[in-house]
C-alpha positions as CSV (number, residue, x, y, z in Angstrom):
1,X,20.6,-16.2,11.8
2,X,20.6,-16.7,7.9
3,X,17.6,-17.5,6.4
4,X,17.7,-20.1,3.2
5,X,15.1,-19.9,0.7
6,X,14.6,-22.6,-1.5
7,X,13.6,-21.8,-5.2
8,X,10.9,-24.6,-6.1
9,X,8.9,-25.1,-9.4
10,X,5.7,-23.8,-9.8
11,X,4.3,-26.8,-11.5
12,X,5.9,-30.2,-10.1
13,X,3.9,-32.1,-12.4
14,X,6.1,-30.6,-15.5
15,X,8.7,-32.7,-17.0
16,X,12.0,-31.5,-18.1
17,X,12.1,-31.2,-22.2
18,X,14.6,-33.8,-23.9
19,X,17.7,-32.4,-24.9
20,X,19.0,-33.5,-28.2
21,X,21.5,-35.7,-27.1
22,X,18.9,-37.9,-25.1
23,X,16.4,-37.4,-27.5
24,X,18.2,-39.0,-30.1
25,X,20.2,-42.2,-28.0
26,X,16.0,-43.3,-27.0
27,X,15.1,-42.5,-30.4
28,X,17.3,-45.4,-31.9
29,X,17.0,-47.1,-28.7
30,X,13.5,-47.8,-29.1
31,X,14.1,-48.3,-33.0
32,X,16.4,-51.2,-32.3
33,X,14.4,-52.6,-29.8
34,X,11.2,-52.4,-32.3
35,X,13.6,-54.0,-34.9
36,X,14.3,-57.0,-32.6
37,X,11.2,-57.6,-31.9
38,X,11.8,-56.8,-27.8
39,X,9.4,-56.0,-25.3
40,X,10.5,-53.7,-22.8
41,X,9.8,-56.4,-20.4
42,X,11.6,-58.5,-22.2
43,X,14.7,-56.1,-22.5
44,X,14.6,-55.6,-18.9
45,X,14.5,-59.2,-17.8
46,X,17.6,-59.8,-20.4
47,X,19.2,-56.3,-18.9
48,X,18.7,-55.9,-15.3
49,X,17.1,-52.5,-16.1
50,X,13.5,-51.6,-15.1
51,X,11.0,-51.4,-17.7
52,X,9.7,-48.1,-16.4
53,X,13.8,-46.8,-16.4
54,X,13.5,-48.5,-20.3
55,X,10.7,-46.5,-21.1
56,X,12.4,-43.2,-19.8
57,X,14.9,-43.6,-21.7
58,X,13.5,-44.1,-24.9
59,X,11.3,-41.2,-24.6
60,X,14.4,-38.9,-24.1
61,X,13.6,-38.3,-19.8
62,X,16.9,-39.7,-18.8
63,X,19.4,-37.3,-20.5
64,X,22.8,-39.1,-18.7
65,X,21.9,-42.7,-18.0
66,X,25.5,-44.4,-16.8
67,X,28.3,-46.3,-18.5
68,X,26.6,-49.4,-16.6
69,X,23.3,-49.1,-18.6
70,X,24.5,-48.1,-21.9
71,X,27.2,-51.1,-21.9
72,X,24.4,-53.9,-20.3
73,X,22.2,-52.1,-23.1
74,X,25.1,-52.6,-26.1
75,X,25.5,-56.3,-25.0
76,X,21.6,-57.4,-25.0
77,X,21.4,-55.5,-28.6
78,X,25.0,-56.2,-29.7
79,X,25.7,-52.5,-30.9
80,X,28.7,-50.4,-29.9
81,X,29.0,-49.7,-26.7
82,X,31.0,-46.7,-27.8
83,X,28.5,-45.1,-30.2
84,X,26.0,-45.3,-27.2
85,X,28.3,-43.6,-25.6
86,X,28.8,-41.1,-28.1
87,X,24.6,-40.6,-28.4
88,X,24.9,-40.2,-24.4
89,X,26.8,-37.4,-24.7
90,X,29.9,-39.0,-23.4
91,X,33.4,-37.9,-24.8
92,X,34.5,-41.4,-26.7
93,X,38.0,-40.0,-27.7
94,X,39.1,-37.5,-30.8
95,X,36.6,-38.0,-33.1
96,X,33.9,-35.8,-32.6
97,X,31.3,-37.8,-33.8
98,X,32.6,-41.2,-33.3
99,X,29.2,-42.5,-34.6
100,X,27.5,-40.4,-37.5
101,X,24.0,-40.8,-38.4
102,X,24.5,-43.3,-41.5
103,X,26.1,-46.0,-39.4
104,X,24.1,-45.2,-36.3
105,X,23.0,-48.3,-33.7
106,X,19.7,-48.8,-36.3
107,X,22.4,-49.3,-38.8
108,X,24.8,-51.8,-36.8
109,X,21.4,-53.7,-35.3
110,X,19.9,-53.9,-39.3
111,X,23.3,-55.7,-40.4
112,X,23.8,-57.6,-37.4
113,X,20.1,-59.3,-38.7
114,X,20.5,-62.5,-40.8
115,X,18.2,-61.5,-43.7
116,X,16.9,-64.4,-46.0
117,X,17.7,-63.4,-49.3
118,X,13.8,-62.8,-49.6
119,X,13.9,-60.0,-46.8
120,X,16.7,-58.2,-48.2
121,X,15.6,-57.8,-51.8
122,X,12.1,-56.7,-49.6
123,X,14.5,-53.9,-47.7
124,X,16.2,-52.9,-51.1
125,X,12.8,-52.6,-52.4
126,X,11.8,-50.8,-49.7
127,X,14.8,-48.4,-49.4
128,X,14.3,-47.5,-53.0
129,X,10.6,-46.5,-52.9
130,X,11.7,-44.5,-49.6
131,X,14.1,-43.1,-51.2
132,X,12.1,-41.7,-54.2
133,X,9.5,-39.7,-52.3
């Protein structure tokens, strides 16, 4: 008879660090979703994904949510579905970053804001005392 052990962690309570890759996609998650204004609840009522899956996800536990997720996700913020994608960790074709950091989901969710002319020259204010730190 063969006996199987079965390696278990010492400390179940620990939690898997963030890789890069998920770190970053709940990182401008979470920025987008400030940016709009969104609750999680909200978000999850408009997505069909659990708060508590929301929340994971943002804070970088969920390192390969699916296709299904990041596309309801891109609809209910109107970003790319591809550069979620792409922040996921999936291949999204040739390019090897399909989505770099200066037009990033933040980016695409600031420009797809109507800004009064008020709020932009605020942002351009903003962005140039930012900017000269």
């Amino acid at each position: 008879m063969t006996t199987i052990e079965f390696v278990t962690d010492r400390d179940a309570t620990a939690k898997p660090a963030p890789d890069a890759a998920s770190s970053r996609l709940g990182t401008q998650l979470r920025d987008v979703r400030t940016l709009r204004g969104d609750s999680l609840r909200s978000v999850a009522a408009g997505t069909g994904i659990s708060a508590a899956y929301l929340l994971k996800l943002e804070q970088g536990q969920v390192t390969t949510p699916s296709p299904h997720v990041l596309l309801n996700l891109a609809k209910h913020y109107d970003v790319s579905y591809l550069g979620l994608m792409a922040l996921a960790g999936y291949a999204t074709g040739d390019d090897p970053d399909p989505m770099p950091a200066r037009t990033g989901v933040l980016a695409e969710a600031l420009a797809a804001q109507d800004l009064t002319p008020e709020e932009e020259r605020a942002m351009a204010a903003f962005l140039s005392s930012l900017r000269a730190r």
